[in-house]
N, C-alpha and C positions, 0 to 999 in steps of 0.2 A: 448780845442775845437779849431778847425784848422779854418782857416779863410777863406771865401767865394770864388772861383776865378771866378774873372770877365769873364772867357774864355769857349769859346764854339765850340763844332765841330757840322756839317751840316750832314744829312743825307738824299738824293732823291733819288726818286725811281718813277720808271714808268713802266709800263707793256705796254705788245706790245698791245691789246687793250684800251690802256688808252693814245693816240698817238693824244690828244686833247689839244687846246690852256691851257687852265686851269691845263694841268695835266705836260704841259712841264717842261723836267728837268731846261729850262732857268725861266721859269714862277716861279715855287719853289725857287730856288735860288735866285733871288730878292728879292723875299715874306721873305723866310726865312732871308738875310742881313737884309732887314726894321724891321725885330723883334727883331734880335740880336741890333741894333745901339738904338731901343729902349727901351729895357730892359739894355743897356750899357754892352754887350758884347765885346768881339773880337772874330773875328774869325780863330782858332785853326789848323782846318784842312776841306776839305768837300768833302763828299764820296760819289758816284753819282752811283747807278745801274740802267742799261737801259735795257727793253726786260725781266725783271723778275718777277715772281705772289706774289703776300703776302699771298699764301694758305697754305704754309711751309717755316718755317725758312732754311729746305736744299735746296741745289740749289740756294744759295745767297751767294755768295762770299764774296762780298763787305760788307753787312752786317754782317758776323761771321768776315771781318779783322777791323770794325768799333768798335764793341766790347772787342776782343783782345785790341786794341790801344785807347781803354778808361780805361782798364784795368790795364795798363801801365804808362798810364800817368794822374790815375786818381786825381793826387794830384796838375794837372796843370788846369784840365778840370772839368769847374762849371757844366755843362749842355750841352743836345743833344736836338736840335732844328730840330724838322720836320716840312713842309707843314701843313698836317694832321697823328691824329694819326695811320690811317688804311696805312701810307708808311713803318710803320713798320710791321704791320701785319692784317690779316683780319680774323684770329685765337684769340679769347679770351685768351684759353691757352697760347699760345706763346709771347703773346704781354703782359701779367701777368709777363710770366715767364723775359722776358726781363726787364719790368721795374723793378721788384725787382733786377736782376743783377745789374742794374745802381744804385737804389739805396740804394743797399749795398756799393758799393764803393762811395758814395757820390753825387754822379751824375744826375741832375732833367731832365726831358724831357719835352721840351717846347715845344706845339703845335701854330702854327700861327693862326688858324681856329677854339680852341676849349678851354674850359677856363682847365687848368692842375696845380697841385700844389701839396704842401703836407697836407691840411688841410681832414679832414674826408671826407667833402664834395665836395671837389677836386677828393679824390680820388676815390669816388661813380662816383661821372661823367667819370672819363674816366673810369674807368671797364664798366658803360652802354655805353659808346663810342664804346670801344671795341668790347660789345656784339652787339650791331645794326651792327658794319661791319663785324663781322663775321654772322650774320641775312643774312646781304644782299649778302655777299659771297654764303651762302647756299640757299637763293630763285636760286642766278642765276644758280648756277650748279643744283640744280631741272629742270629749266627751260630747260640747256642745258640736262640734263640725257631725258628728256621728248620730247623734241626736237629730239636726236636723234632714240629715240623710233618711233617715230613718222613717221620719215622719214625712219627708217628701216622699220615699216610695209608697209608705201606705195611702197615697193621694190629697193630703193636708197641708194647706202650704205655710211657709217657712216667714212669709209678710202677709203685709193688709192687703185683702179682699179689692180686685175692682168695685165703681159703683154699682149697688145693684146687689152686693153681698155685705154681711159683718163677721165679726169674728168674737164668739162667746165661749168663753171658757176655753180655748183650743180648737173649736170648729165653728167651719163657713156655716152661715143658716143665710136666709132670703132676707134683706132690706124691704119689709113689706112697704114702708113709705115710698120707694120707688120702682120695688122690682117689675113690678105690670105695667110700669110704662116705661121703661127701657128696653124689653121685651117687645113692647107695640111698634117701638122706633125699631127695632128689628125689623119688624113685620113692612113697615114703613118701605127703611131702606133697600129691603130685596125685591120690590116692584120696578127700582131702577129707573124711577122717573123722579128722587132729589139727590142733590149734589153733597157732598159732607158739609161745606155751606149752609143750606137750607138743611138739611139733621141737625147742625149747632142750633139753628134759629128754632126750628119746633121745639128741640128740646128747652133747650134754656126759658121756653117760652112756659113751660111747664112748671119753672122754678121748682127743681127738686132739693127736698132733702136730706143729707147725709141720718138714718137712724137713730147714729150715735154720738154725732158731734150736733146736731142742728143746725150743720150748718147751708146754705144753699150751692149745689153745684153750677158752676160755671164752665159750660162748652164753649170750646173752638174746635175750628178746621182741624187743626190739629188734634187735639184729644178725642176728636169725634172719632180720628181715624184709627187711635191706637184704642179704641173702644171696638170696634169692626173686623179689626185684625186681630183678637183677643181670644185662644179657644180657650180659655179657662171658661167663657160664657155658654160651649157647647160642655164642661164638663171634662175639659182638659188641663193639665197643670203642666207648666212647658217650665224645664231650668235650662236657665245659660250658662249657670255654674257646671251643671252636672252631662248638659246636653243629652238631657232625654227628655221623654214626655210618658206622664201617667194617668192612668185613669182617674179624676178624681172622686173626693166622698160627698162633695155637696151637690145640690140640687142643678140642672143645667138649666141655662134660662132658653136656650134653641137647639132644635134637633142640626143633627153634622151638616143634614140635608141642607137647611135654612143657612148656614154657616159658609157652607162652601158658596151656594148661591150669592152671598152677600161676597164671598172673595172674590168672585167672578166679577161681578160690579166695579168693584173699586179697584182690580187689575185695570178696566174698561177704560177705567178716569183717569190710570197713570201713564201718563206717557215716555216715561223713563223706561218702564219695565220690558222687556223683549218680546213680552208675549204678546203686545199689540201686534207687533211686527207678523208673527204668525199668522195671528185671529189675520189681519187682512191679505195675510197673501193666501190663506185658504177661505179667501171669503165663496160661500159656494155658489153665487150669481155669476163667476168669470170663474171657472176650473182651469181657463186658458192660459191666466194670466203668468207671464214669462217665461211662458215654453214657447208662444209664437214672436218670430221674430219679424219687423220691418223689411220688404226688398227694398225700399231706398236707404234707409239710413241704418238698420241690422241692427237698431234697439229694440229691446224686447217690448210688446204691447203689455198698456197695463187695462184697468177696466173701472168704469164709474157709470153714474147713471144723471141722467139731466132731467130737466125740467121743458117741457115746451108745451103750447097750447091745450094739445089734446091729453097732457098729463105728463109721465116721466116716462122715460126712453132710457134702456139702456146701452153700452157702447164700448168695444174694443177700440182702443187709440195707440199709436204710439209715442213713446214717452219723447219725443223730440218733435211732434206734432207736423210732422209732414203732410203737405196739403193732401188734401181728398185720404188722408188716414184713418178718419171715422170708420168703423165699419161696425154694424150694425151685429148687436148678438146674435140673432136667429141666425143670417147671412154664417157666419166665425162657427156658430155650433152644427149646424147643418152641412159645409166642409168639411169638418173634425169627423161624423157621423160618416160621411162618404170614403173616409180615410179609413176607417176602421172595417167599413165593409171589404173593404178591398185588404183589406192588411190579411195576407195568410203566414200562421201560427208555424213556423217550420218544427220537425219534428223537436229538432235540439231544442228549442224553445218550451217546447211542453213538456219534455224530460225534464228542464232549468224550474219550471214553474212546479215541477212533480216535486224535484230535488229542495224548493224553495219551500213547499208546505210540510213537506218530512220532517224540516228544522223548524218550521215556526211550530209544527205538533207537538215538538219534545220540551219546546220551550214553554209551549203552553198548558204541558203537563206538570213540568216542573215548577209556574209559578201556581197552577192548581196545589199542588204537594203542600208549596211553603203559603199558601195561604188556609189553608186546613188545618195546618200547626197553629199560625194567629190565632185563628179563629178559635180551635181548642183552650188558646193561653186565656183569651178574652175572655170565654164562658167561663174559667177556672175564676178569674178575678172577679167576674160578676159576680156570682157564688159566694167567692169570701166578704167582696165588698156587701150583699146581702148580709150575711149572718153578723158582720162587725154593723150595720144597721140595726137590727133585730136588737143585740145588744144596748146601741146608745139607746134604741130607745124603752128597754125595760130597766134601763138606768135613769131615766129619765131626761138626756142630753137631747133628743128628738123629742116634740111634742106629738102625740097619737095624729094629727094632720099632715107633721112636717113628715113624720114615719111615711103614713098611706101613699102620699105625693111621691115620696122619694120609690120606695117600693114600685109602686106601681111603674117608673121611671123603668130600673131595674128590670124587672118581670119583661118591658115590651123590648130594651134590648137584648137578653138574655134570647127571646123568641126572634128577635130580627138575627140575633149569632146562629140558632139553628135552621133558620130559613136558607141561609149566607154556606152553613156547611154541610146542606144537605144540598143545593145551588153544584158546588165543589164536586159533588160527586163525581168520579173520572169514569164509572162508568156511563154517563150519559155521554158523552164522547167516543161514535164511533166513527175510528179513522177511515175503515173501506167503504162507508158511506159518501163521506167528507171527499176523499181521493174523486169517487167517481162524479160528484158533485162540481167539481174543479176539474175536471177532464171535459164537462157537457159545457162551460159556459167558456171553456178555453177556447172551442171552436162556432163560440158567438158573442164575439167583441164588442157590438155596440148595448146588446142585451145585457152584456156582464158588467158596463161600464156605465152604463146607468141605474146597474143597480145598486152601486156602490157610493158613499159617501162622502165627500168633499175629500178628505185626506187619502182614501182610496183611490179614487180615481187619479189626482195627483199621482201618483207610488204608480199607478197602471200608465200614464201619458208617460213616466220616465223609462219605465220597463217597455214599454212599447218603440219609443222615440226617445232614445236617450242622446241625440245630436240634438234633438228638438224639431221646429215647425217653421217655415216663414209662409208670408200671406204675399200674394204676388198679384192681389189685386185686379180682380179676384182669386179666390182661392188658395186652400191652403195645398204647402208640399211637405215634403220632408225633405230637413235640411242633410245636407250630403258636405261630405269633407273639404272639397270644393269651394263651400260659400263661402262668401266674404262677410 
């Protein structure tokens, strides 16, 4: 049996919230000498981490070279003397796992603050040591998960500010160093004549900078586009932790309008996204497109527009370009037009269509309903989120300008929510108007079918021809079960 050594190494530890008399690495260090001189140590080596959590052993340097170098020298070194047990860990698991490391190689851990030992009953006291700091580790971070919940619902967010805002005291306020001209690049990019490209180059050409660091921002392609795709700029605060979105308290730099405008753009640019696909095949210059089919080759016509001397020409083709298949749009619409005059509406048909608006009516009653409820919740929050304004700023957390700006914000959505649910009202919606309105154009097809919309008229060529159409050169038909 190897003989006791009198020799000890130190190990402190302080976190950046524990920046308290009692918790000083100088305070520990004392404490911890008057323990060693009175248990008749010496002191070995002492290993001090400053600014780091006992919630994980990783991210502790100093601790994993403390162990190594106990490891080493474990046949010089009696015992590891802490302050308290929780400087090694505030994890049960890990503060487990470390004492057994220590001692297997021999090595006791001596707390200044808490009675440690090797008897049975030693060692029940520190594992319940352990588990209360790892307790109180876990109340607090409930407390902070709850907290910041907390403060995400009231519309304040939880990190730092895109560019264009700062964060003082607890709340977003405006970057006046940049905010009017990130703002302008707004304005810029919803005219949809620059690429995110040429928005990095304006901007950056601007050299902005950060309010609070000084430092100058650097745009790319990239960042330009998670600046665009950003609604905390229209005054939304989006989590992916929590998967909601709330109204927030700081200032908006673009109305929703400007906002969504700007997502329609940069949908336009992407060509991954599905909703190209859409946008062209309801492009409204060709309504035709892939309901007429080829009689030689029975692919569906698609549609584009050329270029020739006396300007641009547009053109029904089909997609496998069989000779003399141009055919010219007036020619393609002016058959369709022939087709619809002659199309008679059989009774069943107009029952189907009567039947078909009965259910779009209840449906469009019922999204009236739940959008009157939003709408209600909306104005509730405007309101509170007004009076929690009113407040910062006779606290003085708003300056008397930042207030009026913000207010006045406030004031014109609040009025666009009663315009929106006065809009709502179900009774401007009368059905047996509407019925007979939809019975007079049912029995005039090419009038009803021009007066309708790109995706309309689509929805009516299906409902009308749902085998669809071929062009037979000239003229269109309707295709029949027959074709090939």
């Amino acid at each position: 049996m190897r003989s006791i050594h009198k020799r000890a190494v130190l190990y402190l530890r302080v976190s950046t919230e524990e920046q308290l008399d009692n918790f000083s690495l100088a305070t520990q260090e004392n404490i911890c000498r008057k323990e060693a001189d009175k248990r008749g140590y010496s002191i070995e080596k002492i290993f001090k981490e400053e600014g780091k959590s006992a919630k994980t052993i990783a991210g502790r340097p100093t601790l994993i070279k403390l162990l190594e170098y106990c490891r080493k020298n474990k046949r010089r070194i009696g015992a590891l003397i802490v302050y308290r047990l929780d400087r090694l860990s505030r994890q049960t698991g890990d503060y487990l796992a470390i004492r057994k490391k220590l001692t297997d190689i021999g090595i006791t851990i001596i707390s200044t603050a808490e009675p440690t030992g090797e008897s049975p009953t030693e060692k029940l006291i520190e594992t319940i040591l352990a588990g209360f700091a790892q307790l109180d580790n876990d109340i607090r971070a409930e407390r902070s998960r709850n907290g910041m919940y907390t403060r995400f619902m009231s519309g304040l967010p939880n990190g730092n500010p895109p560019p264009g805002y700062l964060m003082v005291n607890g709340y977003v306020v405006k970057d006046v160093n940049i905010f009017d001209q990130l703002k302008k690049a707004w304005d810029i990019m919803a005219t949809g004549t620059k690429s995110s490209r040429e928005m990095a180059e304006i901007l950056d050409s601007y050299r902005l900078k950060s309010g609070k660091t000084g430092r100058i921002y650097k745009f790319t392609k990239k960042n330009i586009f998670r600046i665009f795709r950003n609604k905390y700029y229209m005054g939304v605060i989006v989590s992916k932790t929590y998967q909601k979105e709330v109204l927030a308290q700081h200032v908006p730099m673009v109305s929703k309008e400007l906002f969504d405008k700007v997502q329609e753009i940069v949908d336009g640019r992407n060509h991954n996204k599905a909703e190209i696909v859409l946008r062209n095949r309801n492009n409204e210059d060709f309504p035709l497109r892939r309901f007429v089919k080829c009689k030689k080759c029975n692919l569906a016509f698609s549609g584009s527009w050329s270029r020739g001397r006396g300007g641009r020409y547009a053109y029904y083709h089909c997609r496998a370009r069989c000779k003399n298949a141009n055919v010219k749009i007036m020619d393609m619409h002016t058959s369709f037009t022939k087709l619809l005059k002659a199309k008679v509406v059989a009774q069943e048909y107009t029952a189907f269509y009567m039947s078909f608006f009965e259910s779009m009516y209840e449906k469009r009653l019922t999204r009236i309903k739940q959008k009157q409820i939003r709408t209600a919740s909306q104005i509730h929050k405007l309101r509170d989120l007004r009076q929690t304004l009113i407040e910062k700023n006779l606290s003085g957390i708003y300056s008397d300008a930042d207030f009026k700006e913000q207010l006045g914000l406030i004031e014109e959505q609040l009025q666009n929510m009663a315009i929106i649910s006065k809009e709502a009202s179900l009774n401007k919606y009368a059905k047996d108007n509407a019925k007979a309105y939809i019975e007079k154009i049912v029995t005039d097809l090419p009038k009803a079918y021009e007066a309708c919309d790109i995706r309309q008229k689509r929805t009516l060529i299906s409902l009308l021809f749902p085998r669809g159409l071929i062009w037979n050169y000239p003229g269109l038909t309707v295709r029949n079960e027959n074709s090939s």
